[in-house]
N, C-alpha and C positions, 0 to 999 in steps of 0.2 A: 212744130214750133218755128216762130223764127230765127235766123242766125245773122253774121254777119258773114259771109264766104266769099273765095277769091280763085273765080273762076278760072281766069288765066296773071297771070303776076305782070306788077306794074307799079304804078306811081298809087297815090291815094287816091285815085278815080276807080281803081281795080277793085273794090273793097264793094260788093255789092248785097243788100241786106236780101234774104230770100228765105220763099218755105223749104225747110229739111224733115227727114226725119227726128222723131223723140230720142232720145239717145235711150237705150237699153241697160237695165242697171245689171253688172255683174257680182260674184263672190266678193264682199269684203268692201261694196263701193256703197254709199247714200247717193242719192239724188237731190242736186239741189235748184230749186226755184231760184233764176239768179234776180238779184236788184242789180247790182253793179259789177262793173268789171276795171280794170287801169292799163292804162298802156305802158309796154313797156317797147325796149329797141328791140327787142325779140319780135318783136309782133312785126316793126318795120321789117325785117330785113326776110321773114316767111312771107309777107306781101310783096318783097320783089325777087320771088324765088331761091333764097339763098339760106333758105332755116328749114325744112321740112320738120313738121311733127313727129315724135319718136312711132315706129310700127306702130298700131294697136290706139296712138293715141286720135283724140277729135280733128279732125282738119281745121278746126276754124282756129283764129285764132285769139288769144286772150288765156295768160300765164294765172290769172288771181280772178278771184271775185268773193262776192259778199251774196246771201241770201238766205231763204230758211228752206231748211230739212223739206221734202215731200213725201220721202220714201226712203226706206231701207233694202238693203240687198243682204241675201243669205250669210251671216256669219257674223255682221257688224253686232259691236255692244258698246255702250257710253255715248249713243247719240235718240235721240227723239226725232220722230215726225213733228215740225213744227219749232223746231231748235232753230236761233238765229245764230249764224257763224260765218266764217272767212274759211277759203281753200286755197289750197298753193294746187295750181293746175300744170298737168305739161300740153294743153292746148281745151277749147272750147267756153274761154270767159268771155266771149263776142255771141252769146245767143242768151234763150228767155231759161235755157236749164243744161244742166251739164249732169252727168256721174263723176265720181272722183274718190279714188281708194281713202276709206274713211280715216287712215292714216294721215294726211292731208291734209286733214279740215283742223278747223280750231273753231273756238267760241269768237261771238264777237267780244271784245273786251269791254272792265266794265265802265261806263260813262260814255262810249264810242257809239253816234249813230250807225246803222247800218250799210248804206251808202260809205259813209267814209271808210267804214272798215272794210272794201275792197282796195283801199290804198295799200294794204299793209302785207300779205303773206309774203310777195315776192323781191320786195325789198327787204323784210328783217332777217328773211330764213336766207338769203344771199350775204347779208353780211354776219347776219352772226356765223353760219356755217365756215365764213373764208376770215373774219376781220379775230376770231375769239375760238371755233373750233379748231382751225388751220393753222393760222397765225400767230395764235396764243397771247393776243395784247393784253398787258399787264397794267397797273396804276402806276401812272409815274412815266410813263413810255410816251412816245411821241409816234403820232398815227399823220400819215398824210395821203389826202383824198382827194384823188382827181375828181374832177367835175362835181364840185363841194355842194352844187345849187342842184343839182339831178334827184330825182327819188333817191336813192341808191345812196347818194354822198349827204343826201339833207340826214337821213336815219344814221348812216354811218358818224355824223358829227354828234347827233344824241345820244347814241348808244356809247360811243367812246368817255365822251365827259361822266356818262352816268356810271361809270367803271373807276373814272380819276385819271385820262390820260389825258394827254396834251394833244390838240387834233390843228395839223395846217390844211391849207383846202387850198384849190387851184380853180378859179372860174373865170370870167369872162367881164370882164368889166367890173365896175364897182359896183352899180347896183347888186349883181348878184354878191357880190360880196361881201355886202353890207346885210342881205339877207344869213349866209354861213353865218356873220358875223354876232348875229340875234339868236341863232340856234346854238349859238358855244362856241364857234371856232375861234382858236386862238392866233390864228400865223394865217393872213390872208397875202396870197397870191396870184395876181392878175396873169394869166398866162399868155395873155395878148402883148404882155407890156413889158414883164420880166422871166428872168431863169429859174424855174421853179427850184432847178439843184442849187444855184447860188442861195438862191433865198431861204430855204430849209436848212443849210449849212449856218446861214447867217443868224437866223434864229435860235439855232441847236447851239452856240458856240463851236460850229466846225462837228458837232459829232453828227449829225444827219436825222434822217427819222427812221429807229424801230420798226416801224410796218411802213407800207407803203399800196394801196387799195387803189388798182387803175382799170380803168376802163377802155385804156387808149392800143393795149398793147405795142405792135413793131414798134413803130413812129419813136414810143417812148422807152425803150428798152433798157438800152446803154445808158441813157439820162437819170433812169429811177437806178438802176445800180452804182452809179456815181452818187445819189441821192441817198443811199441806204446807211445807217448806222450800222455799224461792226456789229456779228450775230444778226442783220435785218434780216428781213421777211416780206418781199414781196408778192401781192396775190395777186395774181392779174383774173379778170370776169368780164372783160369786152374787149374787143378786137377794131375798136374803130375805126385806129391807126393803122390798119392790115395783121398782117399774119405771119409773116417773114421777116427776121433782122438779125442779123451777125454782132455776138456778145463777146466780149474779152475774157473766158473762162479765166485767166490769172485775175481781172479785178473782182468778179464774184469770190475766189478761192481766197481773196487778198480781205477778203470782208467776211470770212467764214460766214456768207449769208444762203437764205436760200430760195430760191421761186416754185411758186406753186401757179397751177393753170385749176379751173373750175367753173366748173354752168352747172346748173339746179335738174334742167329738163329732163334731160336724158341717163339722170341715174337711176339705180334700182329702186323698186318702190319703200326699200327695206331702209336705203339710206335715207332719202325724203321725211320718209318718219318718222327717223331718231331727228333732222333736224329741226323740223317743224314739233319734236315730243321738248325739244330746246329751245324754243323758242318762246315755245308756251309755260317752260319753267321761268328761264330767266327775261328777255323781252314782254310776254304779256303783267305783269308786277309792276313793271315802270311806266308802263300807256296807264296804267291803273290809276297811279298815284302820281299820275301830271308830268313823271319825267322827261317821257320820249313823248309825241304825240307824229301821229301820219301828217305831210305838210303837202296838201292838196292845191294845186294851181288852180284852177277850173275843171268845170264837171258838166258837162257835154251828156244829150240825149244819145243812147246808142247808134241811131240814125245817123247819126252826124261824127259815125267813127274816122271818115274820109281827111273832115274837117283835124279832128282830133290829130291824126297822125299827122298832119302837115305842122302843126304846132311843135310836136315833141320832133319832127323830124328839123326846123327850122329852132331849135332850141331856145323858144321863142315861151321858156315854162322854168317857174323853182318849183320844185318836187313833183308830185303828178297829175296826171290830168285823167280823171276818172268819167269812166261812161256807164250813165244810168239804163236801164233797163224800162 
């Protein structure tokens, strides 16, 4: 088959499409014919060395994809040869097939082409896993989403409203904000321009926001806990802002709140599929019935994955930027 693979790591030039081996189906895995796949910052940051693949998993890279069934492997039950569906991958959504613990997989939803529906496993099952399993957000709560126009924060603003909570967003200019703005967001915050803690306070009447869903980590640390409503809950799922930064354990303890840290890839396969079994109870119902829907930038031939990652790496996209097969 072909793949996308990265021979030695680098910029998006390193990103070289090539013949591989089939991948081998094992115990418990389908095989799937991929159509599309979505980029995510995971994918950048194993293209410049800094994400390795969990053991045992595909070296290429690509978190999600979309296709139909080819094959089954010893053990699987409730899937068909032939079944069109979405995987939550921990590597291999950059080639023409992948295997993937049937756990994993989901239907495509209904009304959803197939192409689009690689937009969706690794954005919902990230937030609903951290924004509703973890973080418990409630109706009535007030959720605030760094990087509001990203995959990640466009689903996090639908999912939240379609719950009944109050969602602020933090992005980059107004255009993108005017996009949160059409997806539900209620409290938009230009983070080029203003304080996102002042503005959340200002909004809340001085009480803060309930959740708090960042992608930024260090950088933003002390700011979201200055930010947090009494009892908050911050989750942090990206490290943008680095990795290291000194907290004021009395103003956490002054806020009886709490932080949680979380990635999708490298958990057991056991966890993965009670959240994606979650996913598929409550998220796939609302894609159904027009609540949520995936909010795709452009959609890029896999060839041109080079191209892709310079977009999402130049954040230069609202929601995501999908590659066809």
């Amino acid at each position: 088959m072909r793949a996308i693979t990265i021979p030695e790591p680098g910029g998006p030039e390193a990103l070289v499409r090539a013949d591989v081996p089939d991948p081998q189906l094992a115990e418990g895995e389908v095989l799937i014919e991929v159509a599309a796949s979505a980029v995510n910052r995971a994918d950048l940051l194993q293209r410049q060395g800094f994400y390795d693949p969990p053991p045992g998993s595909s070296p290429y890279p690509g978190l999600e994809c979309s296709g139909r069934i080819t094959a089954l492997g010893p053990g699987v039950h409730g899937w068909a040869v032939g079944d069109e569906v979405c995987a939550l991958l921990a590597g291999g959504g950059y080639a023409e097939q992948v295997a993937v613990p049937a756990g994993q997989v989901l239907p495509v939803p209904a009304g959803l082409d197939l192409v689009t529906a690689a937009a969706l496993p690794e954005v919902t099952c990230t937030v609903w896993s951290n924004v509703f399993m973890i973080a418990h957000l409630r109706p009535g709560e007030t959720l605030l989403v760094h990087g509001g126009a990203s995959g990640i924060g466009t689903m996090a603003i639908q999912l939240a409203k379609a719950v009944g909570a109050r969602v602020a967003v933090t992005a980059g200019g107004p255009e993108k904000l005017a996009r949160c703005a059409e997806l539900g967001a209620d409290i938009l915050i230009d983070y080029r321009e203003q304080d996102f803690v002042q503005e959340i306070r200002k909004a809340t009447d001085g009480a803060g926001a309930d959740v708090i869903l960042d992608i930024i980590g260090a950088k933003y640390l002390q700011r979201n806990v200055k930010a947090l409503a009494v009892s908050g809950r911050l989750a942090i799922i990206g490290l943008q802002g680095g990795v290291k930064a000194e907290l004021n354990l009395a103003a956490l303890m002054a806020k009886r709140a709490a932080i949680t840290g979380a990635g999708l890839r490298a958990r057991p396969l056991n966890e993965k599929a009670a959240i994606v079994a979650a996913v598929r109870e409550h998220v796939w119902p609302l894609i159904a019935n027009g609540q949520v829907r995936p909010i795709v930038d452009r959609t890029l031939p896999m060839a041109e994955a080079a191209e892709a990652h310079r977009i999402v790496e130049a954040s230069a996209h609202v929601g995501k930027v999908v590659l066809t097969v």
